[in-house]
C-alpha positions as CSV (number, residue, x, y, z in Angstrom):
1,X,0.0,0.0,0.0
2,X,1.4,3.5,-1.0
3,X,0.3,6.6,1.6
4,X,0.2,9.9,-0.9
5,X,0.6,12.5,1.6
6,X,-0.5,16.6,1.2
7,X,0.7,18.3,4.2
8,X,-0.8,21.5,3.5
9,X,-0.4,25.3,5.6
10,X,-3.3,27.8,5.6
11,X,-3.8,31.1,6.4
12,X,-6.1,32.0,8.9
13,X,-7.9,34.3,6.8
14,X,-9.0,31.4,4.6
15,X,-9.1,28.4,6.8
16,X,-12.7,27.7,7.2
17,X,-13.3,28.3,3.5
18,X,-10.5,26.0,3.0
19,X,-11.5,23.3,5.2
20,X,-15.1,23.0,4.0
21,X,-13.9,23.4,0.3
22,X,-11.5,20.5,1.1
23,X,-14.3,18.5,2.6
24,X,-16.9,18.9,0.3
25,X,-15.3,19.0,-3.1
26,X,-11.5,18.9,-3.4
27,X,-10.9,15.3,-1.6
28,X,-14.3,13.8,-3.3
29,X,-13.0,14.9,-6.6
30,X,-9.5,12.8,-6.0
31,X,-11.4,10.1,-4.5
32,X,-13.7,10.2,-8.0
33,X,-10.8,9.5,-9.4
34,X,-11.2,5.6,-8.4
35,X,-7.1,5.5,-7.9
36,X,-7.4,5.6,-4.2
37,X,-9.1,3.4,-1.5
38,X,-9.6,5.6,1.2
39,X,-8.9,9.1,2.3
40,X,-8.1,11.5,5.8
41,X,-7.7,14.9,6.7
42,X,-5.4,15.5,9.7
43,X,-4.4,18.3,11.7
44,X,-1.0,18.2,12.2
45,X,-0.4,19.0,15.8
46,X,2.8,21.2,16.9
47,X,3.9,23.1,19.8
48,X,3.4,26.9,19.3
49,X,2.2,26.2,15.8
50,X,-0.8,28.2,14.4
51,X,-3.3,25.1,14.3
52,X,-3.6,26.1,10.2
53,X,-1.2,22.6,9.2
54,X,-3.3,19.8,8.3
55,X,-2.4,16.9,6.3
56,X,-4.8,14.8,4.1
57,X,-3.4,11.1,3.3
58,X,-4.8,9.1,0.3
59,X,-4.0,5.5,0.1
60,X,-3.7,3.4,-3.2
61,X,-2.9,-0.1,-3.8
62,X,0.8,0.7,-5.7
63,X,3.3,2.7,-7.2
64,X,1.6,2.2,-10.8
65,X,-1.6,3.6,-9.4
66,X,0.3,6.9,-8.1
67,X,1.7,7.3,-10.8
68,X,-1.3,6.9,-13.0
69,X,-3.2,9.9,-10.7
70,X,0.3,11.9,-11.0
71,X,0.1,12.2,-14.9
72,X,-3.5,11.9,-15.2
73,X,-5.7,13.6,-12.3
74,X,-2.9,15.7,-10.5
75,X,-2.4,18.4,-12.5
76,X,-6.0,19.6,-13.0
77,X,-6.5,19.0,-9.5
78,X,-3.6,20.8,-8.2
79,X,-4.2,23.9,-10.4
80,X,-7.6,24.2,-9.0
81,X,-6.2,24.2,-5.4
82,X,-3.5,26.9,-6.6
83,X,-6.4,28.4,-8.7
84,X,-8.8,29.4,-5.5
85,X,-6.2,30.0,-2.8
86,X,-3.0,30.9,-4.8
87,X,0.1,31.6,-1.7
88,X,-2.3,31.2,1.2
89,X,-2.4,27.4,1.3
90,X,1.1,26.1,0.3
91,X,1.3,22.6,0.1
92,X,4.1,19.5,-0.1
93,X,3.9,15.9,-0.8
94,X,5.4,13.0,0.3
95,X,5.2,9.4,-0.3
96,X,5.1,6.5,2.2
97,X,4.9,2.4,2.1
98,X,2.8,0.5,3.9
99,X,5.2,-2.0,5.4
100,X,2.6,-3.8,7.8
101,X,-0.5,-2.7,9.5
102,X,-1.2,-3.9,12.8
């Protein structure tokens, strides 16, 4: 199992917009997609941070699948995000493997 991973910052000024736009359309249009299985949004929790970090993790089956959203999906998807918020939600990805669930 690969773990796609958005860690993304907000500014205040746009975090409950951002929040319920994530909720209600951004992560149900990468779900639609039909590469990943499931889906989270997480705030990332940090001493004297501003509360505005939150990362959303999508889970696929494997590295072909990824890749498939990457060139396919991603790009629209991402422009969007850039589209509506621009500088005040700045985002970075990383990529984990599932070694064993327990």
């Amino acid at each position: 199992m690969i773990i796609y991973n958005v860690t993304v910052s907000v500014e205040e000024s746009i975090k409950a917009d951002w929040l319920t736009w994530m909720q209600d359309v951004h992560i149900p249009e990468v779900m639609a997609t039909g590469v990943f299985s499931k889906s989270q949004i997480n705030r990332v929790i940090v001493q004297g941070d501003s509360n505005n970090t939150f990362a959303i993790a999508y889970t696929c089956d494997s590295m072909k699948d990824l890749h498939q959203y990457q060139v396919k999906f991603a790009p629209d998807l991402q422009q969007k995000h850039v589209a509506r918020y621009g500088e005040k939600a700045v985002a970075f990805r990383t990529l984990m493997e599932m070694i064993r669930e327990f």
